[in-house]
FITORPA-174748 format. One record per residue (C-alpha): residue number from 1; residue in one letter; chain; x, y, z. Coordinates in Angstrom, 1 decimal. Layout:
BEGIN
NUM / A / A / X / Y / Z
...
//
This chain:
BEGIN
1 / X / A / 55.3 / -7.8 / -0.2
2 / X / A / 53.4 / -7.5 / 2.7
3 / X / A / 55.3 / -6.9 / 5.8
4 / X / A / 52.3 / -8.0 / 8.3
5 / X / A / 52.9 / -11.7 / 7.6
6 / X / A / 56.0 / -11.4 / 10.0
7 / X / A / 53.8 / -10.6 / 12.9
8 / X / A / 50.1 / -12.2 / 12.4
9 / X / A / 49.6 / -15.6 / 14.9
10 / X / A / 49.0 / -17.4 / 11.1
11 / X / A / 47.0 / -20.6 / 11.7
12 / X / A / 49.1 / -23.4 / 10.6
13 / X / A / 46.6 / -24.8 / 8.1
14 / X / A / 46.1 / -21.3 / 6.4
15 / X / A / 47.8 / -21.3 / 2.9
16 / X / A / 49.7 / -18.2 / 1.6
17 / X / A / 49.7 / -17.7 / -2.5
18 / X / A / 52.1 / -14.6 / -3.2
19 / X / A / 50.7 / -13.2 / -6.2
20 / X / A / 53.6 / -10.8 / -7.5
21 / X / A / 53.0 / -7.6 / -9.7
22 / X / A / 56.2 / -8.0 / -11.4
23 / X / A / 56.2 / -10.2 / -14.5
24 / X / A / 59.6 / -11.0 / -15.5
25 / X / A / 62.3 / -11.2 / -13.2
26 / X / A / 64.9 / -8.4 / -14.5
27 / X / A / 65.7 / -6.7 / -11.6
28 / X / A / 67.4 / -8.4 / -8.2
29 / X / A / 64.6 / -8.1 / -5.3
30 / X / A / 64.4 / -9.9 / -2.7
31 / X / A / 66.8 / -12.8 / -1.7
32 / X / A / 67.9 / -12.6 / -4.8
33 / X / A / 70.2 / -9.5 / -3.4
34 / X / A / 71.2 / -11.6 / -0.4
35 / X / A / 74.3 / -9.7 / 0.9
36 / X / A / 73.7 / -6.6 / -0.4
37 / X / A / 72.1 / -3.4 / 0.6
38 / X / A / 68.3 / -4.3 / 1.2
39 / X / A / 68.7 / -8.0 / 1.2
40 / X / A / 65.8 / -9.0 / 3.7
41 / X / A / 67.2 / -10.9 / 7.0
42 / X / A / 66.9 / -14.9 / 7.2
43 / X / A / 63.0 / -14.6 / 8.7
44 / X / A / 61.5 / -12.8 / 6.3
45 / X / A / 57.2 / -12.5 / 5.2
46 / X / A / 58.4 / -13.9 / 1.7
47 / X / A / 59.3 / -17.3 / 3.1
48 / X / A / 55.6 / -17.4 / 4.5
49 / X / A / 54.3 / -18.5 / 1.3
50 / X / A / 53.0 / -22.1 / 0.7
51 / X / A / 52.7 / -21.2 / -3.2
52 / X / A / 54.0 / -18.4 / -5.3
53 / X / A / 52.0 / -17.7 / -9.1
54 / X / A / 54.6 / -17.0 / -11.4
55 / X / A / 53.9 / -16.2 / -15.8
56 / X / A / 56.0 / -19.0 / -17.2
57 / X / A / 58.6 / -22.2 / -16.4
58 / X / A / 61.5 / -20.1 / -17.1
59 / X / A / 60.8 / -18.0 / -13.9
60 / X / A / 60.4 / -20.9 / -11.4
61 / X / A / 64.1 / -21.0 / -10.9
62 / X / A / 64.2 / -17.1 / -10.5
63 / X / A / 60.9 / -16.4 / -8.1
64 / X / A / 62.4 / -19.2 / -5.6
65 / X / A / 65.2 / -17.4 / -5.5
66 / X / A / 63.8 / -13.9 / -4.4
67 / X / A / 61.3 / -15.5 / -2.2
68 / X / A / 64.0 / -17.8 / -0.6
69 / X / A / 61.7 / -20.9 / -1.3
70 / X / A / 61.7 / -24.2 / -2.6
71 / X / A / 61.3 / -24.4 / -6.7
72 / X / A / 58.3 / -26.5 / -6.1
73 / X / A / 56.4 / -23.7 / -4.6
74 / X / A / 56.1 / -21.7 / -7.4
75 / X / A / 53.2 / -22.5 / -10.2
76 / X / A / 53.8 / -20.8 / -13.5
77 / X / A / 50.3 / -20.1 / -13.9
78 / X / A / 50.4 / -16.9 / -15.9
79 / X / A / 49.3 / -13.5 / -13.9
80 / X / A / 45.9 / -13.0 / -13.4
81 / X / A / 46.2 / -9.1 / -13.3
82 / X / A / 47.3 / -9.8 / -17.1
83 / X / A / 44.4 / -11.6 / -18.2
84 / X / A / 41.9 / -9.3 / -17.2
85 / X / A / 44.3 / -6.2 / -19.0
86 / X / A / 44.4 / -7.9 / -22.1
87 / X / A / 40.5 / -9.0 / -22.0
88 / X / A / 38.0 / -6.9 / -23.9
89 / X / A / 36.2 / -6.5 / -21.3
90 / X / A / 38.9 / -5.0 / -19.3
91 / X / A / 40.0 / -2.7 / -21.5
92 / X / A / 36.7 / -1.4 / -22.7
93 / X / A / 36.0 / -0.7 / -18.7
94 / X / A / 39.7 / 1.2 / -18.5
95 / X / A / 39.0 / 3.4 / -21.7
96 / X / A / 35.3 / 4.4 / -20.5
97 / X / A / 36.7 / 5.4 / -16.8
98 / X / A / 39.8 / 7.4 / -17.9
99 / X / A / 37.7 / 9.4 / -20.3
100 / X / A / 35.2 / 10.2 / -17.5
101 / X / A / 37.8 / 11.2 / -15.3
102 / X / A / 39.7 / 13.0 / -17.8
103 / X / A / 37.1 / 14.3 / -20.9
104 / X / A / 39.8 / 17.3 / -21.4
105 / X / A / 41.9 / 14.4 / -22.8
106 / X / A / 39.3 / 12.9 / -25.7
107 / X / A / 40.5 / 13.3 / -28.9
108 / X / A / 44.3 / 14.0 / -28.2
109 / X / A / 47.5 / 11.9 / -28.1
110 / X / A / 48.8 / 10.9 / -24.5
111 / X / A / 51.8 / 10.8 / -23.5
112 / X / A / 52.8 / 8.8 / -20.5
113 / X / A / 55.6 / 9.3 / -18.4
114 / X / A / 56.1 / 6.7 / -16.2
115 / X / A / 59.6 / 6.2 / -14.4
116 / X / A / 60.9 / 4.7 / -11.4
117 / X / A / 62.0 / 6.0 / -8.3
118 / X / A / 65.6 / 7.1 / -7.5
119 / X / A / 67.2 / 6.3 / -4.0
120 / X / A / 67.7 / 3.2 / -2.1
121 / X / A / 64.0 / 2.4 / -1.5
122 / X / A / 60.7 / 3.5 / 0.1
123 / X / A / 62.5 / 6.0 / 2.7
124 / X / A / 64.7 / 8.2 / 0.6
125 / X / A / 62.4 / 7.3 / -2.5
126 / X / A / 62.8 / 10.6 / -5.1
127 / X / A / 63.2 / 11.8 / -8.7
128 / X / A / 65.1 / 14.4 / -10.3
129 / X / A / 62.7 / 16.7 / -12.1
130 / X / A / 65.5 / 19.0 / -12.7
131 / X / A / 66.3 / 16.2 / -15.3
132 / X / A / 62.8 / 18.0 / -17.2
133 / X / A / 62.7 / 21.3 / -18.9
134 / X / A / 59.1 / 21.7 / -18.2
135 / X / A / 59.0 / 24.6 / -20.7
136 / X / A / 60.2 / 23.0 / -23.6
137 / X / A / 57.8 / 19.4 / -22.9
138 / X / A / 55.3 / 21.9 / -22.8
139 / X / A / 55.6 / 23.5 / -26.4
140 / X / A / 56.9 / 20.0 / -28.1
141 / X / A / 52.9 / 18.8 / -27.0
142 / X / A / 51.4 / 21.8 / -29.1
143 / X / A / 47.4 / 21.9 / -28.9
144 / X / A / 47.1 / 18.0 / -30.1
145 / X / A / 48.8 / 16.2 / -26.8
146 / X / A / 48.5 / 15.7 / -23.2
147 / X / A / 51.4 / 14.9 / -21.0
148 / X / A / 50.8 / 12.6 / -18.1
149 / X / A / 53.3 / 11.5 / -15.1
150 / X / A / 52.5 / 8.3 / -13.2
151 / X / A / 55.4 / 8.6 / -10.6
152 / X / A / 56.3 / 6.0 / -8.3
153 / X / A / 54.1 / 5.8 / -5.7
154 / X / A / 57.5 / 6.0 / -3.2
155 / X / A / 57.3 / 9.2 / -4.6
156 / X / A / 55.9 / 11.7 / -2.3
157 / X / A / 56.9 / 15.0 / -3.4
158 / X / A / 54.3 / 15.8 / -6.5
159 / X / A / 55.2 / 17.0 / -10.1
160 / X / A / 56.1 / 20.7 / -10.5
161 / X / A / 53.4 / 21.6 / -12.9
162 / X / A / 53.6 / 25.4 / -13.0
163 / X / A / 49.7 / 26.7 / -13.5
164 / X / A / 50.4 / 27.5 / -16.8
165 / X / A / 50.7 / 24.3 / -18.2
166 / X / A / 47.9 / 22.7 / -16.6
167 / X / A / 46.2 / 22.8 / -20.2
168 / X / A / 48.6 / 20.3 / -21.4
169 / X / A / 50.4 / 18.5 / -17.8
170 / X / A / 48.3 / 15.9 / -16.0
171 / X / A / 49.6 / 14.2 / -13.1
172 / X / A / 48.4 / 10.8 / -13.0
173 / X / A / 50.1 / 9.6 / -10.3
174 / X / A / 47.5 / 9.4 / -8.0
175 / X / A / 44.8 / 7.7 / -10.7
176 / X / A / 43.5 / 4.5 / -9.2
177 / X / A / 44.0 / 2.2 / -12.1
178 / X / A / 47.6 / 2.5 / -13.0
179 / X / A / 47.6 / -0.8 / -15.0
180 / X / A / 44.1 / 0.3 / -17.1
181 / X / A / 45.5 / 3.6 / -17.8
182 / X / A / 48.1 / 2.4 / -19.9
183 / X / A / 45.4 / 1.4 / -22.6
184 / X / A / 44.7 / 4.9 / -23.0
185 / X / A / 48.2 / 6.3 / -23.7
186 / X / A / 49.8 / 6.6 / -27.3
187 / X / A / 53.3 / 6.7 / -26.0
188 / X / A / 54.7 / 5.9 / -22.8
189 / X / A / 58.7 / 7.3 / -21.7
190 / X / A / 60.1 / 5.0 / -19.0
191 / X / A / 63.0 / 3.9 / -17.7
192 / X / A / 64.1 / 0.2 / -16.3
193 / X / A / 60.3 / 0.5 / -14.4
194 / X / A / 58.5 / -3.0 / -14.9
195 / X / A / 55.8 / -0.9 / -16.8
196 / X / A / 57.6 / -1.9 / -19.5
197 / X / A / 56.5 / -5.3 / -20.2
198 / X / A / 52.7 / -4.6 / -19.6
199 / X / A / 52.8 / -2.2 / -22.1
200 / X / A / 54.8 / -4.0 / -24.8
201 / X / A / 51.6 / -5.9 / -24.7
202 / X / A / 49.6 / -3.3 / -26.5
203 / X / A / 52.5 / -2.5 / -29.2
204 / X / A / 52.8 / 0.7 / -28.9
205 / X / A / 55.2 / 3.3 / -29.2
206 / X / A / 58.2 / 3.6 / -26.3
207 / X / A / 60.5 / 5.9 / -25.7
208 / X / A / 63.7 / 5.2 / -22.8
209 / X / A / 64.3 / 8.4 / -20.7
210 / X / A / 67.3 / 6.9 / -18.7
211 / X / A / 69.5 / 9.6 / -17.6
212 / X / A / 71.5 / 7.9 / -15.1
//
C-alpha cells in the first residue's frame, strides 16, 4: 500500500503495477472490508493501479475485490519475491548473510517466532508478551537452540528479553531480510500472519501459537 499515490500529480501515461506481499487472499483487506472498520473511502491509492500481479487465476476474482478494480487488471503472474526465495541462488545468499550476522547461531536449531500484531492497525498496533513465560521458553531451548522473534513491524515496543537470556533470545525483528531469514529457521510458531504460506514452502516444521 503506498499512501503517496493519493497526492502525487501522476502523469496520465505513467502505469501503476501493485505488486502485493501477500500471496493468498485469506484475510479481508482492503475493499474487501468495505463497510467495516478500516474499509478505505471510495478514492483510495489502490484504485491507482493500471495492473495488479497476483500468484494464480483463482485470486483474480479476490485481488479486484480488495483493490476495488476491474478483474481484468489483475495478471496471475506468480510473485516475483517467491521466485527469487525459492531459487538456489537466493537462498544460498540468505544462509551466508544470517550466519555472518548471527555466527552465535551456527550449529543450533532456530526457532522462529513470528506473529502478527494485535489491535485495529498501524496506530494501536501491539502484542501481548504477558501471553510468554520468558523463563520457561528459555529452559525448554537448553544449550542446542536459539529463540528468535520477528514481530510485526507495527510493533514498536521491543521484546522483553531480560539480560539473562540473551544467550539463547534473539530479536529479529529488526533483521533486514525477513523473507531470507526464514530459510535459516528449523521451526517457525505463528499465528494467522501470512508468513505462513512462504514457509510451507520449505516443509518445515510449524507450530500455531493463537491465543486469542
Amino acid at each position: 500500500y503506498f499512501a503517496s499515490l493519493g497526492v502525487l500529480d501522476i502523469d496520465p501515461k505513467t502505469e501503476i503495477i501493485q505488486a502485493w506481499h501477500a500471496g493468498v487472499g485469506f484475510k479481508s483487506v482492503g475493499y474487501a472490508r468495505f463497510g467495516n472498520y478500516g474499509s478505505p473511502v471510495l478514492k483510495n491509492p489502490h484504485r491507482y493501479y493500471d495492473h495488479a500481479i497476483v500468484g494464480s487465476k483463482n485470486l483474480i476474482p479476490v485481488y479486484a475485490d480488495v483493490f476495488g478494480i476491474e478483474e481484468s487488471a489483475i495478471v496471475p503472474t506468480g510473485l516475483p519475491r517467491i521466485d527469487h526465495f525459492l531459487s538456489e541462488e537466493g537462498k544460498s545468499k540468505a544462509l551466508r548473510e544470517f550466519k555472518a550476522a548471527y555466527p552465535q547461531v551456527e550449529g543450533k536449531r532456530l526457532i522462529l517466532f513470528g506473529p502478527t500484531f494485535r489491535g485495529r492497525g498501524m496506530k494501536d498496533a501491539y502484542y501481548d508478551y504477558s501471553r510468554i513465560d520468558f523463563d520457561a521458553l528459555y529452559e525448554f531451548c537448553g544449550e542446542d537452540t536459539v529463540f528468535g522473534f520477528r514481530m510485526h513491524h507495527f510493533v514498536t515496543e521491543p521484546v522483553p528479553i531480560k539480560p539473562e537470556h540473551k544467550d539463547r533470545f534473539i530479536d529479529l525483528t529488526h533483521y533486514h531480510d525477513g523473507l531470507g531469514l526464514l530459510h535459516s529457521a528449523d521451526v517457525l510458531i505463528s499465528d494467522y500472519s501470512s508468513i505462513i504460506y512462504e514457509y510451507s514452502l520449505l516443509d518445515r516444521p510449524m507450530l500455531f501459537f493463537a491465543y486469542d
